[in-house]
N, C-alpha and C positions, 0 to 999 in steps of 0.2 A: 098438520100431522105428517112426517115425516113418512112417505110410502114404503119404504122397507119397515118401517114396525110395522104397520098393517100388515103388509108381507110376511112377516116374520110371525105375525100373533093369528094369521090364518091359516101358516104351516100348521102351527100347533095343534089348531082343532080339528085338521086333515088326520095328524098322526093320530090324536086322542088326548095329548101331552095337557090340553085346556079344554074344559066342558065351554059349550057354546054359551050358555047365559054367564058367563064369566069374558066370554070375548064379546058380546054384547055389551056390557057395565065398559068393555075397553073400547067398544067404536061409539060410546053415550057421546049426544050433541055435537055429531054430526050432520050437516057440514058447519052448522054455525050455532055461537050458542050467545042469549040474550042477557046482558048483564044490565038492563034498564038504560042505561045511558051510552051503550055500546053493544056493536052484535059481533061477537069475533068470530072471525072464517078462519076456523083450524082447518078446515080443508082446503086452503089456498095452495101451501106447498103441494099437498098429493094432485090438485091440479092444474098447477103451472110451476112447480116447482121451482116456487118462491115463496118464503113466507111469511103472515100480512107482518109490513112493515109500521111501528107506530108514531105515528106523525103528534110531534109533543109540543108544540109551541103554545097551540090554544088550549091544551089540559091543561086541567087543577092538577097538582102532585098526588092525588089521591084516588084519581080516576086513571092514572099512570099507573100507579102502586098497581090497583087491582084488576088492572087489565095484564100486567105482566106475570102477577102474581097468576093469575086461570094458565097463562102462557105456558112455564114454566113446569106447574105442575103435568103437563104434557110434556115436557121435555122440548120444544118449541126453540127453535133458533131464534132470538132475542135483539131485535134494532127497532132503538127510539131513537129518533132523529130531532131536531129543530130546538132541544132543552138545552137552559141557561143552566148554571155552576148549582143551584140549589134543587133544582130537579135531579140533577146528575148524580149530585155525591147524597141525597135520597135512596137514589136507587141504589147507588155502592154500596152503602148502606147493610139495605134489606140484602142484595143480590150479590155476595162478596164475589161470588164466582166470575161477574161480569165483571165491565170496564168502563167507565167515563172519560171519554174521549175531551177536553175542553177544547180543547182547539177548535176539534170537528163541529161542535156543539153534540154527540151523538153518545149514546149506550150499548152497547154490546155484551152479548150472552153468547155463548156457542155452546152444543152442549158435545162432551169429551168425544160424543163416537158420531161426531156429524159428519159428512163424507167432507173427502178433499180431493181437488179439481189436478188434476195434471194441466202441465201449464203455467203462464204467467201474465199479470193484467199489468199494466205499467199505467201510472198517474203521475202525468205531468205539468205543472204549474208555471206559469208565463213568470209571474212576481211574488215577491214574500204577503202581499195582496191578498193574492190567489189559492191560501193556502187553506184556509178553512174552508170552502168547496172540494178542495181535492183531498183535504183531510175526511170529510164525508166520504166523499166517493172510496177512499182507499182504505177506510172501516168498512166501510158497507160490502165491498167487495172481497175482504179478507175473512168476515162475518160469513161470507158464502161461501165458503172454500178455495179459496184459490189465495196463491202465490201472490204477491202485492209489491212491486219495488214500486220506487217514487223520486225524481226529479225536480226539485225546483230553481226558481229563479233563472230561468234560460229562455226568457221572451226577446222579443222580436229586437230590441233595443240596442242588446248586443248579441246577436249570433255567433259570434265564434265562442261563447260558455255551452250553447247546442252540440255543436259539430263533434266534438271531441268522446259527445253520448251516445253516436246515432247508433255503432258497433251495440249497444249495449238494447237498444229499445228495439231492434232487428230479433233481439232472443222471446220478444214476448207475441203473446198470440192476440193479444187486443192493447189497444194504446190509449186509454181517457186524457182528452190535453183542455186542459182549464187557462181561461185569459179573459179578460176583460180589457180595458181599454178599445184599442182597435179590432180587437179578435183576429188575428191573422195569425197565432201561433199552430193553430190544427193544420190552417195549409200551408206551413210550413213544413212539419212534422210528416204530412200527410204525401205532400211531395219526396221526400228522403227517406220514407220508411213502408215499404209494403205489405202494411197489417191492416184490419179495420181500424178508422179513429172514430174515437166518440166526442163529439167538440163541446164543452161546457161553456155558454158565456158567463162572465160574473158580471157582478151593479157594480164591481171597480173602473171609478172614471170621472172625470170631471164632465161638467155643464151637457155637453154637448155625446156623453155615452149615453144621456136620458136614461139613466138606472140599469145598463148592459144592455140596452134594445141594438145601438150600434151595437155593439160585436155579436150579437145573435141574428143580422141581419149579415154582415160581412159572413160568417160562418154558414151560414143559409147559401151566401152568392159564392164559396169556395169554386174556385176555376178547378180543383184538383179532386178527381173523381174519386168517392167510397170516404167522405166526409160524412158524419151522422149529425146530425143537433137535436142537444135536449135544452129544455126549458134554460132560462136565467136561474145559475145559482144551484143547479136540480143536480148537485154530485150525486143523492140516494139513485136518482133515473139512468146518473150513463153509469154506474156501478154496477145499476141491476141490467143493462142493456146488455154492459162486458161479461155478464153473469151467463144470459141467455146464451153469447156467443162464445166464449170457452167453453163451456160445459157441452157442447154439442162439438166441436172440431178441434177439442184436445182428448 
């Protein structure tokens, strides 16, 4: 639940404007509410202002529907993540107002008067690989308000398609850099641009990336200070990380 409506629906009953068992029926099933096979935390945004993101890979499409569906009717910022093409265009579906990302594998709902972040997050992908992680991540984090530009294909292989960017990745306030193989494109980035990075590794890689463990380890061992890591593959985790850190220092 978004903290300014509560704000806003407790003005009310301050001036007189809403009888109290009327804002009551409006703060029902709080902080969580049990739908048998899931207990959703509408109060997640009001207290960490985020809000619960729904992880769809191992749903039925019907346990999706009616989880988005309680969503919604709260007015609820809307990302399913992890859904193939017939999840997706399900929800399109029901939710015209949203968006099926395929690329991303992801869904997106905003609702028309969600706030928007001053600032800007930058999602950078090593190879055309790399692009379904940083497609997450740059849903996820446009989902959240904020400004979204995106780079790809500028990994370590040929650096001079990077250099010619760096003027441009210097204007944003947090930088997500997605790669896989060897992972050295965050300290790349990380070294030429003095923003926070968030390093993503991906499972992109033959024999010897063991499913992106190399490049989550090389990213881990970054020689170049104010390098993050999140999980393999985890675009929704440095989306919501670059979430935390714009929204506080823009």
């Amino acid at each position: 639940m978004d903290p300014q409506k509560i704000r806003n629906l407790l003005e009310k009953v301050r001036t007189g404007e809403l009888p109290v068992d009327q804002a009551l029926e409006g703060l029902r099933e709080l902080p969580f509410e049990d739908l048998g096979f899931a207990r959703l935390d509408h109060h997640r945004e009001l207290r960490t202002g985020i809000p619960e993101i729904v992880f769809g890979e191992k749903k039925g499409i019907e346990e999706i529907l009616a989880i988005v569906r309680r969503m919604t009717e709260r007015s609820q910022t809307i990302l399913v993540s992890r859904i193939d093409l017939e999840k997706g265009l399900a929800l399109q579906r029901e939710f015209s107002d949203g968006s099926y990302h395929e690329r991303g594998r992801i869904f997106s709902l905003r609702p028309s008067d969600a706030k928007v972040h001053p600032g800007k997050v930058f999602v950078v992908a090593a190879g055309t690989s790399d692009i379904p992680v940083a497609e997450e991540a740059k849903v996820t984090a446009a989902t959240l308000g904020h400004t979204v530009a995106s780079l790809y294909d500028v990994g370590v292989a040929g650096l001079h398609r990077l250099l010619p960017e760096v003027p441009r990745l210097r204007e944003s306030s947090v930088i997500i850099v997605v790669a896989g193989m060897e992972g050295a494109l965050p300290s790349v980035v990380a070294g030429l641009v003095g923003r926070p990075i968030i390093a993503v590794p991906t499972s992109v890689g033959y024999g010897a990336s063991f499913g992106g463990i190399t490049a989550l380890l090389a990213m881990l061992n970054s020689c170049v200070p104010g390098v993050t890591v999140v999980n393999i593959d985890n675009g929704v985790g440095a989306a919501v990380a670059a979430h935390l850190i714009n929204a506080r220092i823009s």
